[in-house]
DRENBADREN-307091 format. One record per residue: residue number from 0; x negated, y, z of N, C-alpha, C in turn. Coordinates in pm, whole numbers, plus 50000, padded with zeros to 5 digits. Example, Ala and Ser with C-alpha at 12.3 -4.5 7.8 and 13.67 -1.06 7.14 Angstrom:
2
> 0;48681;49431;50780;48770;49550;50780;48680;49670;50780
> 1;48715;49775;50708;48633;49894;50714;48710;50003;50787
//
This chain:
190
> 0;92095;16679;49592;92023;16605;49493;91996;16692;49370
> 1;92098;16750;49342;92078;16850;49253;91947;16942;49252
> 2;91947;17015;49418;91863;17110;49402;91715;17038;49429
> 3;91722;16940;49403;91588;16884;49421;91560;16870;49259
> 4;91588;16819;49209;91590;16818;49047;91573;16921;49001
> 5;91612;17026;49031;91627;17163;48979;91472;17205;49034
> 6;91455;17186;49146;91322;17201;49211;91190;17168;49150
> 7;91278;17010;49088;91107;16955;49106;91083;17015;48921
> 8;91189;17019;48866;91186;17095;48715;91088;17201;48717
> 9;91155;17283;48810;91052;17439;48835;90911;17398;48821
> 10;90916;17283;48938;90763;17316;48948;90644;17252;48869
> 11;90743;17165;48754;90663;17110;48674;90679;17186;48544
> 12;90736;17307;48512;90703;17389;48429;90609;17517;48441
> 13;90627;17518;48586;90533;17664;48643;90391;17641;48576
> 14;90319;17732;48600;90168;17707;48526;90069;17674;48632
> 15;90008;17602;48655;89917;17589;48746;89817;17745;48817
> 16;89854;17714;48906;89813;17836;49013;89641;17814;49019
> 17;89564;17908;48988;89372;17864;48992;89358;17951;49129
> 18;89277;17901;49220;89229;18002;49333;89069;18093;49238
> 19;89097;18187;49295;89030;18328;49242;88903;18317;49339
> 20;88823;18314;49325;88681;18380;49337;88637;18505;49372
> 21;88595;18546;49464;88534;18680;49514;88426;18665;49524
> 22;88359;18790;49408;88172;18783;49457;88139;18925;49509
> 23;88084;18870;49619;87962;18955;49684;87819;19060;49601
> 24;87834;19173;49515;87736;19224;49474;87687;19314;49573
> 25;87557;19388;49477;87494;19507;49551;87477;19627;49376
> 26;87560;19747;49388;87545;19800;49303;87392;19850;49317
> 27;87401;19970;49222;87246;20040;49175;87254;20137;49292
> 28;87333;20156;49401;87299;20272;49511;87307;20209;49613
> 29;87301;20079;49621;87236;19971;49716;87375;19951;49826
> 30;87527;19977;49744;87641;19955;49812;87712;19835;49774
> 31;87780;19772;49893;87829;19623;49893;87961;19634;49782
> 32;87976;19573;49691;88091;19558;49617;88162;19442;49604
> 33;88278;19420;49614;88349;19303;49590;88435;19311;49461
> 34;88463;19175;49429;88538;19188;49311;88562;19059;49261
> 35;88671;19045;49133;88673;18865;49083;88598;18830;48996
> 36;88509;18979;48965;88448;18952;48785;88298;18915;48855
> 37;88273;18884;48721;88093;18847;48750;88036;18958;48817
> 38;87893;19006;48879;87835;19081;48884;87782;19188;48821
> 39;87717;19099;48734;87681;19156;48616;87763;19250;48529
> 40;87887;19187;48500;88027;19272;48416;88056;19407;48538
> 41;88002;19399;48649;88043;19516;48684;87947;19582;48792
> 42;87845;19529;48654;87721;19652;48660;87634;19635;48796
> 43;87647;19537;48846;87557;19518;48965;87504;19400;48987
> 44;87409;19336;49111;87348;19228;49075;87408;19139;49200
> 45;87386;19001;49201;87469;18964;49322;87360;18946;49499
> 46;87517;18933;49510;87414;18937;49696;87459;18826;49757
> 47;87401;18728;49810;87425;18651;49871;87352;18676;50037
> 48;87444;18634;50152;87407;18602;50246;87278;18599;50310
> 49;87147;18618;50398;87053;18615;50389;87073;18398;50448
> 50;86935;18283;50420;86973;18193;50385;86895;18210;50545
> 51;86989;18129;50669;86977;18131;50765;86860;17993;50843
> 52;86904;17897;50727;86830;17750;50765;86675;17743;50825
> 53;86697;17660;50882;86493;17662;50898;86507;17551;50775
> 54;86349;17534;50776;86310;17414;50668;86368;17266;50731
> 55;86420;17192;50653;86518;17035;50692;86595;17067;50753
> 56;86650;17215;50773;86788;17202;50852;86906;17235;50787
> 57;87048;17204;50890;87149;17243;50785;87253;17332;50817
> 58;87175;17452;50856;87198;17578;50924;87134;17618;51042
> 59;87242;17697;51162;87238;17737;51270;87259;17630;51365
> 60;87309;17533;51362;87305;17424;51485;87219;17339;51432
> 61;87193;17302;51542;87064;17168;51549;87149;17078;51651
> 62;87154;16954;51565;87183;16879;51684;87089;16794;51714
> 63;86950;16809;51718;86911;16733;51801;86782;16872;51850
> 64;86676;16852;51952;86569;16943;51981;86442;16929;51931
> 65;86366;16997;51947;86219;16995;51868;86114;16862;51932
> 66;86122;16739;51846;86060;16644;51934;85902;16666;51869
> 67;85864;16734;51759;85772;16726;51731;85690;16877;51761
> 68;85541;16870;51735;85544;17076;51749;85557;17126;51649
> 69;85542;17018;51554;85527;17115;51348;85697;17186;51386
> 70;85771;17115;51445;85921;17146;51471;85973;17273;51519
> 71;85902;17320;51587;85902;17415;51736;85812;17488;51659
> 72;85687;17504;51545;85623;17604;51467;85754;17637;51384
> 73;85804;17560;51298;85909;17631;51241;86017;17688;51280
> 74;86062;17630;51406;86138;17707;51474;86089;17864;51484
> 75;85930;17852;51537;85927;18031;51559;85943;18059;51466
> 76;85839;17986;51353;85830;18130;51212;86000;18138;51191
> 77;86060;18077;51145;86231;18123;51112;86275;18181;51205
> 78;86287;18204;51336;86300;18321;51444;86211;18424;51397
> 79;86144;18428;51396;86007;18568;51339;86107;18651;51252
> 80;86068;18534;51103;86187;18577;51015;86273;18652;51000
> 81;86360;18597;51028;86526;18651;51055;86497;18723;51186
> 82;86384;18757;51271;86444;18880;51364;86547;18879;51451
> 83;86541;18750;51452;86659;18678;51573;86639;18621;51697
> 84;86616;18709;51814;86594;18655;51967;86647;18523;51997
> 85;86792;18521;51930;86877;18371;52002;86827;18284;51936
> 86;86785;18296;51820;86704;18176;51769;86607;18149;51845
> 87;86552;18240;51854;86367;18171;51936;86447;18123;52034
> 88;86555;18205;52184;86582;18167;52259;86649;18033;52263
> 89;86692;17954;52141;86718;17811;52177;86601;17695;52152
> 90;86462;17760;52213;86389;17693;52214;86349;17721;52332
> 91;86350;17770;52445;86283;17856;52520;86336;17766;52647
> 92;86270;17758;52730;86288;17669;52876;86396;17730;52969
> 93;86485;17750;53045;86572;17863;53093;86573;17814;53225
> 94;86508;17682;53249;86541;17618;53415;86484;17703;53494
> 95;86576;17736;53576;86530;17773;53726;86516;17997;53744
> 96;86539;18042;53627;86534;18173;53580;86676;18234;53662
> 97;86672;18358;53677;86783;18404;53747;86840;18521;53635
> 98;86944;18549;53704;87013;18653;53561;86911;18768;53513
> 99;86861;18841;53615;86731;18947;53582;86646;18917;53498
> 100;86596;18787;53555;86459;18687;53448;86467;18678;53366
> 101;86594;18619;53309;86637;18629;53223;86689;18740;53106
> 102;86678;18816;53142;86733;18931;53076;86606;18994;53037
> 103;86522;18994;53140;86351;19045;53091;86289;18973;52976
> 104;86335;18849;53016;86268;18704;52900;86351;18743;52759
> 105;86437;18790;52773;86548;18787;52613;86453;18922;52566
> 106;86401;19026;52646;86383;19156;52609;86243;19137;52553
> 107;86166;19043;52597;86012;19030;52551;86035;18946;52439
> 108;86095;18829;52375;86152;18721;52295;86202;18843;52193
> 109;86308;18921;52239;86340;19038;52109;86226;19102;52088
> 110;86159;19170;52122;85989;19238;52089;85897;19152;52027
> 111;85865;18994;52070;85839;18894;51952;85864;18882;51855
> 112;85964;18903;51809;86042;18823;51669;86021;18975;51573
> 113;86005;19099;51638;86047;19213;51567;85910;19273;51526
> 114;85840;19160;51562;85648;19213;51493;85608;19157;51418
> 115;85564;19142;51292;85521;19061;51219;85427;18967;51225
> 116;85410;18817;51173;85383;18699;51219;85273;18705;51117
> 117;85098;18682;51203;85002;18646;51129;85007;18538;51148
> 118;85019;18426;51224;84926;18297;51233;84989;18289;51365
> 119;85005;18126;51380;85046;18095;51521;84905;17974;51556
> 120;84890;17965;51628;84756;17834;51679;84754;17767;51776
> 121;84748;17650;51775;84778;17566;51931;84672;17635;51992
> 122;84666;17583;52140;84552;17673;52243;84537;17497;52310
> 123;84452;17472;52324;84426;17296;52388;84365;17359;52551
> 124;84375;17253;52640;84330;17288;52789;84177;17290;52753
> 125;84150;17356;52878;84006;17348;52881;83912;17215;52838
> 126;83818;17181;52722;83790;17068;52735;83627;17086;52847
> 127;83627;16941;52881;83508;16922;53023;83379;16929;52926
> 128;83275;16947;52980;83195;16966;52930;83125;16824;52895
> 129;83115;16795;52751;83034;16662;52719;82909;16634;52741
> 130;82874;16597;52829;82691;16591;52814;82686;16484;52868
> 131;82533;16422;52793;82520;16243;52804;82472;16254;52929
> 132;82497;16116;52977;82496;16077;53087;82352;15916;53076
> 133;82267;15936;53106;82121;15903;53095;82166;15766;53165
> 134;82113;15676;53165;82114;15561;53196;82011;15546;53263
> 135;81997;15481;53417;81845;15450;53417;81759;15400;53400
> 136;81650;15435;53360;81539;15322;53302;81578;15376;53141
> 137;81689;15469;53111;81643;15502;52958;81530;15586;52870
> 138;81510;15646;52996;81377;15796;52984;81269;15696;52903
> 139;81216;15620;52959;81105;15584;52918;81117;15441;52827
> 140;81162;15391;52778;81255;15320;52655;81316;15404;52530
> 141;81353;15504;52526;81419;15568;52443;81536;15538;52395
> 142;81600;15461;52483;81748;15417;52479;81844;15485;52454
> 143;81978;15424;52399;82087;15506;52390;82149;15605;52483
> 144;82238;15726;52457;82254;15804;52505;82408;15784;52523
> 145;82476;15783;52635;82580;15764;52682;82680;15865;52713
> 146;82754;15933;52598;82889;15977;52684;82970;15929;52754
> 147;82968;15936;52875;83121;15845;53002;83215;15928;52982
> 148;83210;16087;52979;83315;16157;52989;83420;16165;52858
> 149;83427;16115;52768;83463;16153;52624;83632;16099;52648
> 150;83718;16223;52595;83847;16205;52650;83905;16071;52543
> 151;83987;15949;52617;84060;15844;52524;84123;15903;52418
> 152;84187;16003;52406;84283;16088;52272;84278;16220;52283
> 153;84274;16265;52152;84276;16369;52184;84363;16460;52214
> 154;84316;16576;52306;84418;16652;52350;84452;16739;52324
> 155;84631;16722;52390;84704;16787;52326;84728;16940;52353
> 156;84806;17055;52300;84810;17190;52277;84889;17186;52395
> 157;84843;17272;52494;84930;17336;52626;84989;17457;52620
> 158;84991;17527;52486;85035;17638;52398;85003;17681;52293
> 159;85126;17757;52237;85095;17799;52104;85087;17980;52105
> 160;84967;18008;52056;84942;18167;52046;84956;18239;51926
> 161;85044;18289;51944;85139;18421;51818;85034;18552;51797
> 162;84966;18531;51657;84890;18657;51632;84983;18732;51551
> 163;85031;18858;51552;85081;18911;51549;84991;19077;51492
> 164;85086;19138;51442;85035;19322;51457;85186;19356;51468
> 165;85123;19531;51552;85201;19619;51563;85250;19660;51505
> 166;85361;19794;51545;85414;19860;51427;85327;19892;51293
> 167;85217;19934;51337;85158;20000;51179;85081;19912;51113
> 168;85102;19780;51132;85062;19661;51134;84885;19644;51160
> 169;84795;19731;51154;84695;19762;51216;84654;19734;51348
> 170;84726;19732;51435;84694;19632;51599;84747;19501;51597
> 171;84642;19413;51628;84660;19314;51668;84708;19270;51821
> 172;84841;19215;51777;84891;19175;51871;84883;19029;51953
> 173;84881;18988;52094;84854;18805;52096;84984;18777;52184
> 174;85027;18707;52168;85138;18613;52277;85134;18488;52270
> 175;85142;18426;52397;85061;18315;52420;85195;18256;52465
> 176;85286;18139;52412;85402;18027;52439;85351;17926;52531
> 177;85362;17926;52663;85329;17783;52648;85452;17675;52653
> 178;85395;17593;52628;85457;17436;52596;85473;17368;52706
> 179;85632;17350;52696;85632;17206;52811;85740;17108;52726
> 180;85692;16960;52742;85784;16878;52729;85861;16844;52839
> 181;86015;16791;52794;86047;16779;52894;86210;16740;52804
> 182;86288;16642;52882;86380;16546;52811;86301;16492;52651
> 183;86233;16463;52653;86130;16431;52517;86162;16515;52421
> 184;86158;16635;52439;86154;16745;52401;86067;16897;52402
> 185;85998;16939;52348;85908;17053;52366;86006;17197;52372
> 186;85977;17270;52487;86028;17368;52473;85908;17473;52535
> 187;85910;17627;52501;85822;17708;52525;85857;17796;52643
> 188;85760;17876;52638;85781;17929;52804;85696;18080;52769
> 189;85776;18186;52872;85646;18288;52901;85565;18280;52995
//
């Protein structure tokens, strides 16, 4: 009983213990410094982390998949970005690929991301050709002119095409994603 008293004395005279702070700078010769003081006090500016998020997300996991395509556009550009294959690759279709295929698919996906991103653009299927469809007996009446073929909604992007340039950013580069849904989910494909 004693040494509990004696104990709890100690520890209500001790001084409160503060946890210390470590910041991340970058001095003037572009070397990582650590330390407890500000940055600034020691002559350098700070560095933070590069910020990994896509836009509305809250990091590196997603828990749910790209149900929309604005979704699956931001997915690439933030893969582009950051220069990160596994990013694009958790958008990427993987059914039915064998270990080789796969390994080719990661190697073209890394060569994507490592070219710089002009413009991405849906690509829509072929549309049919619209031309009116004459009614008979309209020739000589001057009657209305009838599209039958005119699609109910319009249609949708069967891929998205990555304009791109080369190293010297001077060639234009194209890669063409296509799109499949599938668990109500869009995922891309080579």
């Amino acid at each position: 009983m004693r040494r509990s008293l004696l104990l709890l004395a100690c520890c209500a005279l001790a001084p409160a213990a503060h946890a210390q702070q470590v910041n991340r700078c970058t001095d003037a010769q572009g070397r990582t410094v650590y330390g407890d003081q500000t940055c600034e006090t020691m002559g350098a500016r700070a560095r933070l982390p590069p910020d990994t998020r896509a836009a509305g997300g809250s990091g590196l996991y997603r828990d749910s998949c790209a149900r929309r395509l604005s979704e699956v556009v931001t997915q690439i550009r933030g893969a582009v970005e950051a220069r990160d294959a596994n990013r694009l690759s958790g958008i990427y279709l993987w059914n039915g690929l064998s270990n080789a295929s796969a390994a080719r698919v990661m190697d073209r996906l890394d060569a994507i991301v490592q070219r710089p991103l002009v413009d991405i653009a849906p690509v829509y299927p072929d549309d049919p050709a619209l031309e009116p469809v004459d009614a008979p007996g309209t020739e000589a009446r001057g009657g209305p002119i009838f599209i039958t073929n005119m699609p109910a909604t319009p249609p949708r992007p069967v891929a998205l095409r990555l304009e791109q340039t080369l190293g010297t950013g001077h060639v234009p580069a194209r890669t063409v994603l296509n799109l499949r849904r599938q668990y109500n989910c869009f995922w891309i494909s080579l």
